[in-house]
C-alpha positions in Angstrom: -12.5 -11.1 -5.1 -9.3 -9.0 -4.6 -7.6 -11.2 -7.4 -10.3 -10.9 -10.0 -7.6 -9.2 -12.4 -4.2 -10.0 -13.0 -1.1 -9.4 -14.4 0.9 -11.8 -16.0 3.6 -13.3 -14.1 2.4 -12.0 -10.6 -0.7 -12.0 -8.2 -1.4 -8.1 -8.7 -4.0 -6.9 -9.8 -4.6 -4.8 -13.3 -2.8 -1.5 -13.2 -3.5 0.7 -16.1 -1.3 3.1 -18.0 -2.8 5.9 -16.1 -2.4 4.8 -12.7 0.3 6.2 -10.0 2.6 4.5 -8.5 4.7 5.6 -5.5 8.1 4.1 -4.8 9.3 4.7 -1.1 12.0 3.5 0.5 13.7 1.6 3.7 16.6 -0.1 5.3 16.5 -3.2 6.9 17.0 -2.3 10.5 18.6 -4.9 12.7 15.8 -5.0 14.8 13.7 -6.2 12.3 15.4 -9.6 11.8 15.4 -12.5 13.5 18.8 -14.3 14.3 19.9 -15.4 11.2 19.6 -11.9 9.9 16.2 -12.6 7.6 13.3 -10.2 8.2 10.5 -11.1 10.0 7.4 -11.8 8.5 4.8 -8.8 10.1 7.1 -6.1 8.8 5.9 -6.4 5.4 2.6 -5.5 6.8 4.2 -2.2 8.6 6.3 -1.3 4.7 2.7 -1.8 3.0 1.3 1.4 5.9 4.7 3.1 4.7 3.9 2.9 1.1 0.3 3.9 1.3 1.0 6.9 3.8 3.4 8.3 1.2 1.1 7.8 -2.2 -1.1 9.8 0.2 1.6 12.4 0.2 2.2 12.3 -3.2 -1.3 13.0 -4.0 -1.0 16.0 -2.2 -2.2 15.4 1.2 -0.7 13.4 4.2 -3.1 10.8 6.1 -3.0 12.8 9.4 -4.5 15.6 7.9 -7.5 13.2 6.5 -8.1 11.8 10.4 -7.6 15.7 11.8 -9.5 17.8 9.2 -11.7 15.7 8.1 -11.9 12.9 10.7 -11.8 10.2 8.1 -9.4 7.1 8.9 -9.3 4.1 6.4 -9.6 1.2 8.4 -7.6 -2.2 7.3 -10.0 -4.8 6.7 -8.5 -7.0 4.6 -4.5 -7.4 4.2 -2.7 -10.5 2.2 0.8 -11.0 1.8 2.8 -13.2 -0.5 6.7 -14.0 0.0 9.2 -14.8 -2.6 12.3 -14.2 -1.5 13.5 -12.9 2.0 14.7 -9.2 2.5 18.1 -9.3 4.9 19.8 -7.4 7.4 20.9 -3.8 5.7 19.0 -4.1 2.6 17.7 -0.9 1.1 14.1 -1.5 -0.1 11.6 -0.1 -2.5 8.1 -0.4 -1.4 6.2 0.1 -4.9 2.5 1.1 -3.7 -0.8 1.7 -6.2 -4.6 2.6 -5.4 -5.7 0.0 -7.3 -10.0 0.4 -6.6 -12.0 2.9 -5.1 -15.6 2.2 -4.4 -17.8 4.4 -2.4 -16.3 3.9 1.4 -14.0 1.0 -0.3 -10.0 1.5 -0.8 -7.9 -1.6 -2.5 -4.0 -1.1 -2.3 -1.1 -3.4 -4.3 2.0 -3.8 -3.1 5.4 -4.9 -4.4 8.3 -5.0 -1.8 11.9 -5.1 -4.1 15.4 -5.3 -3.0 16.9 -1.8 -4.3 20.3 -3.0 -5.2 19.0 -5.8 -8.1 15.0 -5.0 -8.8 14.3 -8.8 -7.2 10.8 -8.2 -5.8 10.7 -10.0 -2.4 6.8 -9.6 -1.4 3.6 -8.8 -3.2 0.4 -8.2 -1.4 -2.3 -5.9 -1.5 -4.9 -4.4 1.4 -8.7 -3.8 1.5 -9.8 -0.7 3.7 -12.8 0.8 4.5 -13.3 4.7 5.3 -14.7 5.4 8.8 -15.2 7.9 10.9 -13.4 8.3 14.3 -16.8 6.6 15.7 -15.9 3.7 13.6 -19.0 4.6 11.0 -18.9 4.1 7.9 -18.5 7.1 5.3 -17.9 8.2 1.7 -14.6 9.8 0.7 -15.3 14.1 0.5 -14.7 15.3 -3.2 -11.1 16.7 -2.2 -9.8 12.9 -1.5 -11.9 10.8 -4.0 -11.0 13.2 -7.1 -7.3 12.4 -6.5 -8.0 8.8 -5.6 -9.7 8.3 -8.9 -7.1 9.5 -11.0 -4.5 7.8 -9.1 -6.5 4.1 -10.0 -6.4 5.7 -13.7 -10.4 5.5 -13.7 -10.9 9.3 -14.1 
């Protein structure tokens, strides 16, 4: 169950002392608003890819290079998202991204989605993926991504 562990006062899991957090940010582009100026709900989905392909980064490699070198992909298959406040036109926005688990060929992600200006987190979510191969078969993360991924989650 992705919510087997969680903090107080939110639906995230667990995040020990240890574990890395990446803080990226956006701007609320027009274009992702409907008329009244509020952000539509699937862009949450498209900030959680943001935050996970820079944690990547941060960890010292960049996704395209795991799908070129190595031809692993992490396939979404599992993705919740939970709303508390909505993000508006112009808003600057801190996507606040965490490995949370890694297990074998499994990858967990949480998510916090705050408005820059005041710290008011606006979304929480998290996202389940599985490592495959560009055939679509299933596979273990090499030593040079899971060593990283491990510390990251704090386990190592």
């Amino acid at each position: 169950m992705l919510h087997d562990k969680l903090e107080a006062g939110n639906m995230l899991p667990l995040m020990t002392p240890e574990a890395h957090v990446c803080d990226a940010q956006v701007r609320v582009r027009y274009a992702e608003t409907d008329q009244m100026g509020v952000v539509y709900h699937s862009n949450y989905i498209v900030w959680f890819e943001v935050g996970r392909v820079e944690l990547l980064r941060q960890l010292g490699f960049t996704y395209r290079e795991m799908e070129k070198v190595d031809d692993i992909h992490i396939a979404v298959a599992d993705v919740h998202c939970r709303f508390k406040a909505p993000a508006m036109y112009d808003d600057l926005l801190t996507i606040r991204t965490r490995l949370v688990r890694v297990r074998g060929s499994v990858l967990h992600f949480a998510y916090q989605i705050l408005r820059a200006e005041d710290g008011k987190v606006l979304a929480e979510g998290e996202s389940v993926h599985i490592v495959v191969d560009s055939q679509f078969q299933r596979r273990h993360l090499p030593e040079k991504y899971l060593v990283p991924f491990l510390k990251a989650t704090g386990e190592s």
